[in-house]
C-alpha positions as a Markdown table, in Angstrom:
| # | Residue | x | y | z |
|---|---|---|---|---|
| 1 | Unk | -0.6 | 8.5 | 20.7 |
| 2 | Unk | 1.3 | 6.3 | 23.4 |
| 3 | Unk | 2.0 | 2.7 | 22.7 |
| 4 | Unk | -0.3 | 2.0 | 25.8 |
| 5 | Unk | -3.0 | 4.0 | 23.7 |
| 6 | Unk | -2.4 | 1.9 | 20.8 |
| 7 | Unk | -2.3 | -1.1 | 22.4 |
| 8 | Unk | -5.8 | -0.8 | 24.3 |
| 9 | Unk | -7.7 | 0.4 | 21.3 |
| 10 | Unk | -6.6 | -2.5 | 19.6 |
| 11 | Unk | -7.4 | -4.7 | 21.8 |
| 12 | Unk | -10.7 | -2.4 | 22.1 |
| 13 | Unk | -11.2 | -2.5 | 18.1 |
| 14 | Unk | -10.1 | -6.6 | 18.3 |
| 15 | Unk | -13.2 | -7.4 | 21.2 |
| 16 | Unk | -15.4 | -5.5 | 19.0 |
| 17 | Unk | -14.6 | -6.8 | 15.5 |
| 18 | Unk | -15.2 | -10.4 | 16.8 |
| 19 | Unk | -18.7 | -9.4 | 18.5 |
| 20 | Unk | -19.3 | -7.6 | 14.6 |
| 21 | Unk | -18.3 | -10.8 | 13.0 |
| 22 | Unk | -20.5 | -13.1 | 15.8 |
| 23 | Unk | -23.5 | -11.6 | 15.3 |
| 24 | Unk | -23.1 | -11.4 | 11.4 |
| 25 | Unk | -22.6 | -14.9 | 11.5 |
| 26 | Unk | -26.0 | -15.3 | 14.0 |
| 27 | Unk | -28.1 | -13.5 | 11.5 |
| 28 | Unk | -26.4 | -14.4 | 8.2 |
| 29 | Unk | -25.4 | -10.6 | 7.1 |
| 30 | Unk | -22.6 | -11.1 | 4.9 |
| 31 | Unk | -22.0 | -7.4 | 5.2 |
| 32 | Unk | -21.7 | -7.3 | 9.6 |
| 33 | Unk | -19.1 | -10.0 | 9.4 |
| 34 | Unk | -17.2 | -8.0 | 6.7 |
| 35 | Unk | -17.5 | -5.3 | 8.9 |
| 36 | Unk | -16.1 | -7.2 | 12.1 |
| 37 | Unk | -13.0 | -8.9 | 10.1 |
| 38 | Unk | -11.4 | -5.7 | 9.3 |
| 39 | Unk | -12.0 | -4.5 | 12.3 |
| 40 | Unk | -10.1 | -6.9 | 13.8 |
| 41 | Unk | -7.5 | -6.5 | 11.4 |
| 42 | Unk | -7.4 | -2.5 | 12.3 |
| 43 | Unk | -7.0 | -3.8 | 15.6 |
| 44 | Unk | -4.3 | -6.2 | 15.3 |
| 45 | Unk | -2.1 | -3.0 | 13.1 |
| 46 | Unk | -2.6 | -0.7 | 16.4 |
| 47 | Unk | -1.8 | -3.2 | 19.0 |
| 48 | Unk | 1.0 | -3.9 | 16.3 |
| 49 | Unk | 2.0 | -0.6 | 15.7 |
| 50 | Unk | 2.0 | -0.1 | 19.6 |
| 51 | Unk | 4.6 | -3.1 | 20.3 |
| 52 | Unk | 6.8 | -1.3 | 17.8 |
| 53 | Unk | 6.9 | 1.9 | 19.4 |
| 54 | Unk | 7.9 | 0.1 | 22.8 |
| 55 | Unk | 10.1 | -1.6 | 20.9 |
| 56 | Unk | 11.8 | 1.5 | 19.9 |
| 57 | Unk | 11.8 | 3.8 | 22.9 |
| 58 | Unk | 13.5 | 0.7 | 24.7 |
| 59 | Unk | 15.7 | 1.4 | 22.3 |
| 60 | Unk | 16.3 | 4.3 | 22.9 |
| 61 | Unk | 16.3 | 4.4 | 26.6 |
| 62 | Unk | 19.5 | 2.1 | 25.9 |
| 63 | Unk | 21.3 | 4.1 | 23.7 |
């Protein structure tokens, strides 16, 4: 997977963890917002793991 890949299903899995964790909020299911904040933790590790592999083919490129 490209970092662009990684990056935009982050964000993707980010956007959607929050909505998880909004509406488990809104109707008080302990379990929905559970859901949402790991989500959004899965998210932040791909856009993560996508800044390191820019970080690293820049790297490269100058080598």
């Amino acid at each position: 997977m490209s970092s662009t890949e990684d990056k935009v299903k982050g964000n993707l899995n980010e956007a959607a963890g929050k909505a998880k964790q909004g509406l488990g909020e809104a109707t008080d299911n302990e379990r929905m917002k559970g859901e949402g904040q790991r989500q959004e933790v899965k998210g932040d590790a791909q856009q993560a793991k996508g800044e390191v592999k820019d970080a690293v083919k820049k790297g490269v490129d100058r080598a």
